[in-house]
C-alpha positions in Angstrom: 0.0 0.0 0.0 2.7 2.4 0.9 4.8 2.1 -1.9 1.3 2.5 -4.3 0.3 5.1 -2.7 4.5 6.4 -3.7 4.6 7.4 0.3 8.0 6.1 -0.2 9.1 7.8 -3.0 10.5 10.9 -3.4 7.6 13.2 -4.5 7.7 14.5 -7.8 4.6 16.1 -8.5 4.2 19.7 -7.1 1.0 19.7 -5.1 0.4 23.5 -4.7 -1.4 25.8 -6.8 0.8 28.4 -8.8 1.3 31.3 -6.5 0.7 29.4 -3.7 2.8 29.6 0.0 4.6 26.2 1.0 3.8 27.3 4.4 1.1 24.4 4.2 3.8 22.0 4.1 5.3 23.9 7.4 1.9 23.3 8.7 2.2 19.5 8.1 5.6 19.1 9.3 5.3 21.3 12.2 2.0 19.6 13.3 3.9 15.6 12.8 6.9 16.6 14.5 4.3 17.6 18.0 2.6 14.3 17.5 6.1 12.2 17.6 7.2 14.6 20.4 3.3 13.7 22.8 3.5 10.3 21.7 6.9 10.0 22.8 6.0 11.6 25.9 3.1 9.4 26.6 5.2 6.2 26.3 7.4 8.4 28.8 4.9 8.5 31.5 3.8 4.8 30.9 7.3 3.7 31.3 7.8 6.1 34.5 4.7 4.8 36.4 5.7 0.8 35.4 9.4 1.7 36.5 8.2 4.0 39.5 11.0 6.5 38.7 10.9 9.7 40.3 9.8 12.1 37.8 6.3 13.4 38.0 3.8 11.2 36.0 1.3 13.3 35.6 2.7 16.6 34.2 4.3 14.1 31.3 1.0 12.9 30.8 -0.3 16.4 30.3 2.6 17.7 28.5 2.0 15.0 26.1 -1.6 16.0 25.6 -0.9 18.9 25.0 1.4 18.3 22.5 -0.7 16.4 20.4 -4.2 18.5 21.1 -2.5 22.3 20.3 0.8 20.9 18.4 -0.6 18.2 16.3 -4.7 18.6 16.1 -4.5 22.4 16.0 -1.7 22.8 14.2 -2.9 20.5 11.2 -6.7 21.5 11.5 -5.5 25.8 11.3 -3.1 24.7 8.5 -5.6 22.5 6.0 -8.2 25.0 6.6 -6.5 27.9 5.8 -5.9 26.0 2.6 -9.5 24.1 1.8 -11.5 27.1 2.9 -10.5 29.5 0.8 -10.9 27.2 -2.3 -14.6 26.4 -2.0 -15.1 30.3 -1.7 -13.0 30.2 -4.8 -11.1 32.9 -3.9 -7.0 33.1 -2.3 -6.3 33.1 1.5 -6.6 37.0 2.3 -3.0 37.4 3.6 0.2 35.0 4.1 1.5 36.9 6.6 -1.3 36.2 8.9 -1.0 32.2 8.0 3.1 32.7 8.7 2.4 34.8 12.4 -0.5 31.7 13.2 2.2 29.4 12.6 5.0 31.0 14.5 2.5 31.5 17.3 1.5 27.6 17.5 4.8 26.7 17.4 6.0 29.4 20.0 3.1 28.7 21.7 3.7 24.8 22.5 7.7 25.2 22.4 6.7 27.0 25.5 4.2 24.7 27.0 5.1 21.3 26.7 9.0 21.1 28.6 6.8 24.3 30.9 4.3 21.5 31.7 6.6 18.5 32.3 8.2 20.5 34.4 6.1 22.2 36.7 5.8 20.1 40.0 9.7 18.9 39.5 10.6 22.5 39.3 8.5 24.9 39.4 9.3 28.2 39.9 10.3 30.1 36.7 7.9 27.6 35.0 4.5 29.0 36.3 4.5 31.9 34.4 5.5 30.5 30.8 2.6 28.0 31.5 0.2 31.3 31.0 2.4 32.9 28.3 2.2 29.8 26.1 -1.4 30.3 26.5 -1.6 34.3 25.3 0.8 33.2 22.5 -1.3 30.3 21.0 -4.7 32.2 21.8 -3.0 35.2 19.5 -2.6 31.9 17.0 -5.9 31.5 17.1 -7.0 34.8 16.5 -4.9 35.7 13.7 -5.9 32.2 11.9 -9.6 33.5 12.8 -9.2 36.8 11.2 -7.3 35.6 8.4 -10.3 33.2 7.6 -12.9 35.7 8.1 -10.8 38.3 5.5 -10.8 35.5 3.5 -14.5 34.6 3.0 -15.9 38.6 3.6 -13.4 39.0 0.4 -14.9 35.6 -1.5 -15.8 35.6 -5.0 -19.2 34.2 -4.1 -20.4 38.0 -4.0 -20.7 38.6 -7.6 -19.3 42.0 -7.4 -16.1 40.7 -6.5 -16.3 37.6 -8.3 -16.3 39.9 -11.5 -13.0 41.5 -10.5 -11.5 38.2 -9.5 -9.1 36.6 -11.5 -9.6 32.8 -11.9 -8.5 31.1 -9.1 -6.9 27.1 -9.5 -7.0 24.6 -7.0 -5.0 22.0 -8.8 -7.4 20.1 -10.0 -8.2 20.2 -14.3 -11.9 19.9 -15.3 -12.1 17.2 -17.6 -15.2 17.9 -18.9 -14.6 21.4 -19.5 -11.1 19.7 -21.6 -13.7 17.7 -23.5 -16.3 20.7 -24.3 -14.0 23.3 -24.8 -11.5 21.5 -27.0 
């Protein structure tokens, strides 16, 4: 299935659309590396309550949550949509440097929470506060990914006014039966 599917084979066919940001693929590979780093975490906290080692079992567990709930599921759900959405409003993402600040903001965001939250009853101290940064940072994320969307589809070629000013937009995908009727 894997090798059908050419997962592993080096990719040769350019996915985005012309004019496009490969801040998608920063997206994906941003939002993978947070779901090796929780999973890694959670078999962390399994082997630390079999072994009974001394680190605390429950602020892995949570780091590791939250690395896969804000760094993978967020992260990959902020960076699809900001791709899909704008194509069924067939229009472009309203600005890239919105989709780059959400993305620095996730990251930033759950750089600071997860080792902040593994290491809070251990250590505590200068931990607390980053615990409540990381949360500002990744709610700005959220709100920059939320503007951005909503610039995006107030500026959507679904009003007809716009859509006349519009230039065609491409998704990727030919039209085969516009191919056959128009030629």
């Amino acid at each position: 299935y894997l090798n059908g599917v050419g997962l592993l084979r080096r990719r040769t066919r350019q996915l985005l659309t012309a004019g496009e940001s490969k801040w998608y693929e920063a997206y994906v590979l941003g939002a993978y590396f947070w779901l090796a780093v929780g999973l890694g975490l959670e078999l962390l906290t399994t082997l630390t309550e079999l072994l009974g080692a001394g680190l605390p079992a429950g602020d892995l567990f949570l780091a590791g949550l939250h690395a896969v709930t804000v760094g993978f599921i967020s992260t990959m759900i902020m960076g699809m949509a900001a791709r899909i959405v704008p194509a069924f409003a067939a229009t472009r993402l309203y600005s890239r440097g919105l989709l780059i600040g959400t993305w620095c903001c996730l990251m930033a965001g759950t750089l600071l929470r997860v080792p902040s939250q593994a290491l809070y009853t251990a250590v505590g101290g200068p931990f607390v506060p980053l615990l409540g940064l990381s949360g500002v940072i990744q709610l700005l994320g959220m709100m920059l990914f939320a503007w951005n969307l909503w610039r995006t589809l107030g500026t959507s070629a679904t009003r007809s006014e716009i859509a006349a000013q519009r230039p065609p937009v491409s998704i990727g995908v030919s039209n085969r039966r516009e191919e056959f009727v128009n030629g």
